[in-house]
C-alpha positions as a Markdown table, in Angstrom:
| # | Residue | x | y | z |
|---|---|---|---|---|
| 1 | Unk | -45.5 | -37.7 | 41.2 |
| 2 | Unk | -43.1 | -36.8 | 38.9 |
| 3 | Unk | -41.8 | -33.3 | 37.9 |
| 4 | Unk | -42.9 | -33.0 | 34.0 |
| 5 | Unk | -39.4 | -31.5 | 33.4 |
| 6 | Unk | -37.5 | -34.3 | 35.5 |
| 7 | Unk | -36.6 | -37.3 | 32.7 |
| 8 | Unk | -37.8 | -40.8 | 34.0 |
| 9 | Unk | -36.3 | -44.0 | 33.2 |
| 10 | Unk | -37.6 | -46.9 | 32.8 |
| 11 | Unk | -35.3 | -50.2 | 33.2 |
| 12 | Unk | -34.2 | -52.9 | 35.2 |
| 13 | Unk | -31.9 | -51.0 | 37.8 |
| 14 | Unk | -29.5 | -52.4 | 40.0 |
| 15 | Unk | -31.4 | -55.6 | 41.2 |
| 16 | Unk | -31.4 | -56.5 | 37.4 |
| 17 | Unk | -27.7 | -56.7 | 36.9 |
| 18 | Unk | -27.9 | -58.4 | 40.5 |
| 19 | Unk | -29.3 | -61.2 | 39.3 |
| 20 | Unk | -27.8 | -61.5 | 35.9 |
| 21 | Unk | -24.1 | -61.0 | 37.2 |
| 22 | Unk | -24.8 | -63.0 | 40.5 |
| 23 | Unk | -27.8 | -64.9 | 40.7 |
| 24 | Unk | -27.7 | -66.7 | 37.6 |
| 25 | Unk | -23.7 | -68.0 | 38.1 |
| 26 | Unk | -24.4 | -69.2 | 41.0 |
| 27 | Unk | -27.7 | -71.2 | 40.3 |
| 28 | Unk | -25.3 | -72.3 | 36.8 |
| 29 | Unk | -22.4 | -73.2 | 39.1 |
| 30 | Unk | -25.1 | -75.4 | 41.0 |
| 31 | Unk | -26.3 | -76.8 | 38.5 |
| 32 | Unk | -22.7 | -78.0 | 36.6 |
| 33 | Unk | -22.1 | -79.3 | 40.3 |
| 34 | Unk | -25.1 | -81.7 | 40.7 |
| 35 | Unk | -24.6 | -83.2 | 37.0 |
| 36 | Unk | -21.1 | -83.9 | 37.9 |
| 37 | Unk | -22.0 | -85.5 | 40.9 |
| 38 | Unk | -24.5 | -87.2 | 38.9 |
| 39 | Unk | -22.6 | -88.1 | 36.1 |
| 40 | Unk | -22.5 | -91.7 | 37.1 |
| 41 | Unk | -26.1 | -92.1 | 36.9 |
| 42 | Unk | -27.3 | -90.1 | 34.3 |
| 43 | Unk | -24.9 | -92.1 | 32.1 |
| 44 | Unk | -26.5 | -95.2 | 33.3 |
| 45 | Unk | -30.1 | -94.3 | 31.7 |
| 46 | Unk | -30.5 | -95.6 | 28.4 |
| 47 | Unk | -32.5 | -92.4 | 26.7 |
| 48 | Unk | -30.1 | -90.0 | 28.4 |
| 49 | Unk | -28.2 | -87.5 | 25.9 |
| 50 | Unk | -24.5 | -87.2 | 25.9 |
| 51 | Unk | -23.9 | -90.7 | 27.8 |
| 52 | Unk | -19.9 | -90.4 | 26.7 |
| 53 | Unk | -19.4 | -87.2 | 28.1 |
| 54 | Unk | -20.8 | -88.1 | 31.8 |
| 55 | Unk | -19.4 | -91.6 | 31.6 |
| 56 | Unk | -16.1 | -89.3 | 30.8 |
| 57 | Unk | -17.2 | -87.2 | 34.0 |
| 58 | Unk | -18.1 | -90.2 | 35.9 |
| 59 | Unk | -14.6 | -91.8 | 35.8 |
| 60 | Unk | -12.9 | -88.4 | 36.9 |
| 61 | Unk | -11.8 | -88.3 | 40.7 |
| 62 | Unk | -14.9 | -87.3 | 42.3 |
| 63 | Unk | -12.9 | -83.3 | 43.5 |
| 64 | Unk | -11.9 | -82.8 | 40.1 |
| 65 | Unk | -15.2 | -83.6 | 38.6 |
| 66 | Unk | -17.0 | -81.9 | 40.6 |
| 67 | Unk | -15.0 | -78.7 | 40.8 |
| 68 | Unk | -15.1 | -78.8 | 37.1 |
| 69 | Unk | -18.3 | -79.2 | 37.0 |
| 70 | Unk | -19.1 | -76.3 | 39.2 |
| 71 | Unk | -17.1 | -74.3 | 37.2 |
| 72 | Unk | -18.3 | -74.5 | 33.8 |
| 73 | Unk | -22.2 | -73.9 | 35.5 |
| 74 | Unk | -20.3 | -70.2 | 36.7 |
| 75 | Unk | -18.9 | -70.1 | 33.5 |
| 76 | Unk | -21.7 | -70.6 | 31.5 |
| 77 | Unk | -23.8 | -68.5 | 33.9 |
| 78 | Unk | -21.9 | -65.6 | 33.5 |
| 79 | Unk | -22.0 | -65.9 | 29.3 |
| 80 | Unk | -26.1 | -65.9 | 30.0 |
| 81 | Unk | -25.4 | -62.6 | 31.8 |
| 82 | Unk | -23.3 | -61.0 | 29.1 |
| 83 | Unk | -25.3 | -61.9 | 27.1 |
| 84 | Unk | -28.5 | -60.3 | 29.0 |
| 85 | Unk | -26.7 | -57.5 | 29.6 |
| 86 | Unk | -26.2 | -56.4 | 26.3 |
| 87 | Unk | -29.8 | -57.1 | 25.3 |
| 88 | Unk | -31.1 | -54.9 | 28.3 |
| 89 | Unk | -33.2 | -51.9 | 27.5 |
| 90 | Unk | -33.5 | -48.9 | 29.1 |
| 91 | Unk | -36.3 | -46.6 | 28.1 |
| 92 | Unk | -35.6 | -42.4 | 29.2 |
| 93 | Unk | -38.6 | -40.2 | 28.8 |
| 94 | Unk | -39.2 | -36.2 | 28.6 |
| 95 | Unk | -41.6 | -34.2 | 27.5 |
| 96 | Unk | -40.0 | -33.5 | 24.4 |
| 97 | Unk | -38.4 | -36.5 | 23.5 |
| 98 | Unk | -37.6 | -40.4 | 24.5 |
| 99 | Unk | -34.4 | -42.5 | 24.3 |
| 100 | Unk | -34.5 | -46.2 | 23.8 |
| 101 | Unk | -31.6 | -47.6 | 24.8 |
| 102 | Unk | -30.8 | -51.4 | 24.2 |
| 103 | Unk | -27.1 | -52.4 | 25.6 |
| 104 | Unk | -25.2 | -49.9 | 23.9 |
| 105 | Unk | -27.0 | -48.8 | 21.0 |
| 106 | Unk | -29.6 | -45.8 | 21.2 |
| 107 | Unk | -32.2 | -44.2 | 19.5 |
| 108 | Unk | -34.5 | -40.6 | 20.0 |
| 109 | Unk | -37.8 | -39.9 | 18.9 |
| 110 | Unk | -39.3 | -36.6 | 19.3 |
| 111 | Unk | -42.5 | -36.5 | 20.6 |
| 112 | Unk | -44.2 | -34.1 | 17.8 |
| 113 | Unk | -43.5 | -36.7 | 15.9 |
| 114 | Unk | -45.5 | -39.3 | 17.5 |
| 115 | Unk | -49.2 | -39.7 | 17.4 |
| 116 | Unk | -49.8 | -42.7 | 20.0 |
| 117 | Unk | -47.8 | -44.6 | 22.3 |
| 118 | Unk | -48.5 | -48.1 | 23.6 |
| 119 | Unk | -47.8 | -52.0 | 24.4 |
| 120 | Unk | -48.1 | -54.6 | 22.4 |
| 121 | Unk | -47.6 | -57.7 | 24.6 |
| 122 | Unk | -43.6 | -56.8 | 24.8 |
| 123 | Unk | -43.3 | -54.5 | 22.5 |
| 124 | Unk | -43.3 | -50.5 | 23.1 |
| 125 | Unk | -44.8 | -49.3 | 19.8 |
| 126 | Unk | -44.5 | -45.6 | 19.1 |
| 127 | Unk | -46.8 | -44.8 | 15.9 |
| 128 | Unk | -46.4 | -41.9 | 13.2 |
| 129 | Unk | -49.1 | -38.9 | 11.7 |
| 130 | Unk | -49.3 | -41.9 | 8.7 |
| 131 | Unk | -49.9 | -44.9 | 11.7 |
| 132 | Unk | -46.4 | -46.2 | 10.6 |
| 133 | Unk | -44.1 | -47.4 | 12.9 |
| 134 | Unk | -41.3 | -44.9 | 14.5 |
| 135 | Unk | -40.1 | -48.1 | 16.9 |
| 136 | Unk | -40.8 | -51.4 | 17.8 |
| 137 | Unk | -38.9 | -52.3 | 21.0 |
| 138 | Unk | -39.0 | -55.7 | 22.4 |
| 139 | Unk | -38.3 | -55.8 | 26.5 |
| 140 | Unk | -39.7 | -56.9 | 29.9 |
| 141 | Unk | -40.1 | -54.0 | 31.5 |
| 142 | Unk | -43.7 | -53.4 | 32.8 |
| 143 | Unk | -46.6 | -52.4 | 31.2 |
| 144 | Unk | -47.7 | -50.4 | 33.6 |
| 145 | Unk | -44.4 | -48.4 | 34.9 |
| 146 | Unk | -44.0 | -47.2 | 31.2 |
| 147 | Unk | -47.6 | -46.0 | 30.5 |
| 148 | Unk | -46.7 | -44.4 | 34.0 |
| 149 | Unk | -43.9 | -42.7 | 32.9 |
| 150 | Unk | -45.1 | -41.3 | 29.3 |
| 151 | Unk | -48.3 | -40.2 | 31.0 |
| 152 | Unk | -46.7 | -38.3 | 33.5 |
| 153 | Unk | -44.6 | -36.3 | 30.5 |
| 154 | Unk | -47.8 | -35.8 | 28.4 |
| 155 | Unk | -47.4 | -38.4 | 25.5 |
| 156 | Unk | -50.4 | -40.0 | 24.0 |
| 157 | Unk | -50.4 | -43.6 | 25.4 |
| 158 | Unk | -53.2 | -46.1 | 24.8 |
| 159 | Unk | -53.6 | -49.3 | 26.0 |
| 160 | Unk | -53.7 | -50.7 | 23.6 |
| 161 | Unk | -52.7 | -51.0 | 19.5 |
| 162 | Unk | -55.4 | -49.2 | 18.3 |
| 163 | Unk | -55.2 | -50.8 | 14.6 |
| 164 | Unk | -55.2 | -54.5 | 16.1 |
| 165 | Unk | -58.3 | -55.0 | 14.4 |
| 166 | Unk | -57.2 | -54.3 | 10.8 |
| 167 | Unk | -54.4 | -56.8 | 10.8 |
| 168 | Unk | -54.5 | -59.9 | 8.4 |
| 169 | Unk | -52.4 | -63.0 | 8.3 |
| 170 | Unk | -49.7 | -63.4 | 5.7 |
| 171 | Unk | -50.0 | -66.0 | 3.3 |
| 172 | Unk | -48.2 | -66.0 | -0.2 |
| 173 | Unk | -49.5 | -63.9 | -3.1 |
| 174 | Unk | -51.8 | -62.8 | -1.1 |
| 175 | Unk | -54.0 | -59.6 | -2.5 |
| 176 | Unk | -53.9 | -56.1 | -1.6 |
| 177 | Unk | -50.1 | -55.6 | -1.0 |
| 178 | Unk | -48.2 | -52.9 | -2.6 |
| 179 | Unk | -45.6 | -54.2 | -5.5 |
| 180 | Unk | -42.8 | -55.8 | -4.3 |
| 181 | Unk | -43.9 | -56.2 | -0.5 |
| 182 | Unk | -45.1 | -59.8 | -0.9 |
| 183 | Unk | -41.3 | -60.9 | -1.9 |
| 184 | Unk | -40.2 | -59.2 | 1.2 |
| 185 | Unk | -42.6 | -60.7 | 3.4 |
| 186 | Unk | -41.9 | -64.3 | 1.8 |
| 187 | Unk | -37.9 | -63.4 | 2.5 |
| 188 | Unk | -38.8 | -62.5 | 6.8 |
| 189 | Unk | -40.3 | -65.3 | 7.1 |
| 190 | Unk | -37.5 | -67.6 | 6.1 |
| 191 | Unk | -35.5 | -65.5 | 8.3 |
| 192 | Unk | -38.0 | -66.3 | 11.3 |
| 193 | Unk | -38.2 | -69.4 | 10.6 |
| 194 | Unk | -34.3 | -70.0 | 10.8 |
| 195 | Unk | -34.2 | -67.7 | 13.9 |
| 196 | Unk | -32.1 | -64.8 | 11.7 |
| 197 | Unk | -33.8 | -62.2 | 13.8 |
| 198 | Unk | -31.3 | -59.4 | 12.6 |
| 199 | Unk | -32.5 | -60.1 | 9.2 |
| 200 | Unk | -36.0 | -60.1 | 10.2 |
| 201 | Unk | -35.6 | -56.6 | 11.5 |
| 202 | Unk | -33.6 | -54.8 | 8.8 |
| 203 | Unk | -36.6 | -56.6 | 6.6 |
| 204 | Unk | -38.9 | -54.8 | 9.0 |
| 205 | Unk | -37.8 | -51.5 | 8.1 |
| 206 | Unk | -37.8 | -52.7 | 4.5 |
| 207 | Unk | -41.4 | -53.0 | 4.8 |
| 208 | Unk | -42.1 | -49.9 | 6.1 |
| 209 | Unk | -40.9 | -47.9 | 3.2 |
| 210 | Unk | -43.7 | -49.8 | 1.0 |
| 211 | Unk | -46.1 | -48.6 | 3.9 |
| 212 | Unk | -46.5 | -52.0 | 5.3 |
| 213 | Unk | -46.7 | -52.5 | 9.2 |
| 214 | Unk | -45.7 | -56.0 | 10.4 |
| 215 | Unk | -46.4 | -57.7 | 13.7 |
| 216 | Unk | -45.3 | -61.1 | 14.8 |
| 217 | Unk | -47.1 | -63.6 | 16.1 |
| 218 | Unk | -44.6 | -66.7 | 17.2 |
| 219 | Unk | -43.5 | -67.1 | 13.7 |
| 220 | Unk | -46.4 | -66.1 | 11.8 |
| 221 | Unk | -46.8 | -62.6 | 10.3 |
| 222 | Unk | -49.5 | -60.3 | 10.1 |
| 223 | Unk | -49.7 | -56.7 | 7.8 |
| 224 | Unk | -51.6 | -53.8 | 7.9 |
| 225 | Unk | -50.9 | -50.7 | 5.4 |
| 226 | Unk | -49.9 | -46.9 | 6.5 |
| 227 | Unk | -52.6 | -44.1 | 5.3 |
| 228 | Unk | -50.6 | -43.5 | 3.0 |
| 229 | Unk | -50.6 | -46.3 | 1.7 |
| 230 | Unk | -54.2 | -47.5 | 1.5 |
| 231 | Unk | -55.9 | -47.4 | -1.9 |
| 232 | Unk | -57.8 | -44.7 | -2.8 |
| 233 | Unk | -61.6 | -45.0 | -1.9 |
């Protein structure tokens, strides 16, 4: 069990970086070496992609090819782990606060300020007094080992969204938005569409400030409103 004053961090450790730094250059470096072996007949099959570049492989000598081809796999693997890297998140809890940390950026929220904690699918979701959002973290760290964690500091997880059920699909003009929020929406899902998802985010918080609460479904959106901002009555 934990000690409630001992943080506890949820992330993917060492094995993590194991397998983003090593495991995945090496089954890259692998794989660049079995195409260039292949080259030859992969550029023989008529609905094969790229037939000039493997007939261009194919008429390298076969140690140059091959070593070549070994190394942009490695090479390619190790941008994938960069790349990974960076997007890993790290989640540090207390009882008086949490961290999210995603590669190097950071955020805190204080737990008086949170009403409910939770997952939805891979999303940690912290919600507010007004049920607006205070984060929306995307990751694949388990379910269970964070409910574990914010238990054991005394935060108020559920399991799960406790407003799922007053959702509704987006569709244009559609009723019962607050002024302005329909443009927004129309404007996020362009950018989902085009995969802009930096765009779709700083929309996000857009959103919020109208008192609208957006989750994604693939690329289809769905609202709810904040107390606050629910009509009267």
């Amino acid at each position: 069990m934990t000690a409630y004053g001992t943080p506890t961090v949820v992330g993917g450790g060492a094995g993590e970086l194991l397998v983003l730094w090593g495991g995945i250059p090496v089954l890259g470096g692998a794989a660049g070496g079995l195409l260039a072996f292949g080259a030859g007949w992969v550029a023989g099959l008529p609905w094969a992609p790229l037939q000039g570049l493997f007939r261009l492989v194919d008429g390298l000598n076969e140690g140059y090819a091959l070593s070549g081809g070994v190394g942009v796999g490695v090479l390619a693997g190790l941008v994938i782990g960069a790349i990974g890297t960076a997007e890993r998140v790290r989640v540090t809890v207390e009882s008086s606060r949490v961290r999210l940390r995603r590669g190097s950026a950071e955020r805190e929220i204080g737990r008086p300020e949170t009403r409910v904690v939770f997952v939805d699918r891979q999303d940690l979701v912290l919600l507010d007094a007004d049920d607006g959002e205070l984060a929306r973290q995307r990751s694949d760290l388990p379910a269970g080992q964070l409910a574990a964690a914010f238990r054991a500091h005394g935060w108020p997880w559920v399991e799960e969204d406790p407003h799922r059920a007053t959702y509704r699909r987006w569709v244009p003009d559609l009723p019962g938005l607050p002024t302005g929020a329909d443009a927004l929406l129309r404007a996020r899902q362009e950018a989902l569409e085009r995969g802009r998802g930096d765009e779709a985010r700083e929309l996000r918080e857009e959103l919020a400030r109208y008192g609208v609460v957006v989750r994604d479904d693939d690329k289809r959106q769905y609202w709810r409103l904040t107390r606050s901002a629910l009509p009267p009555g």
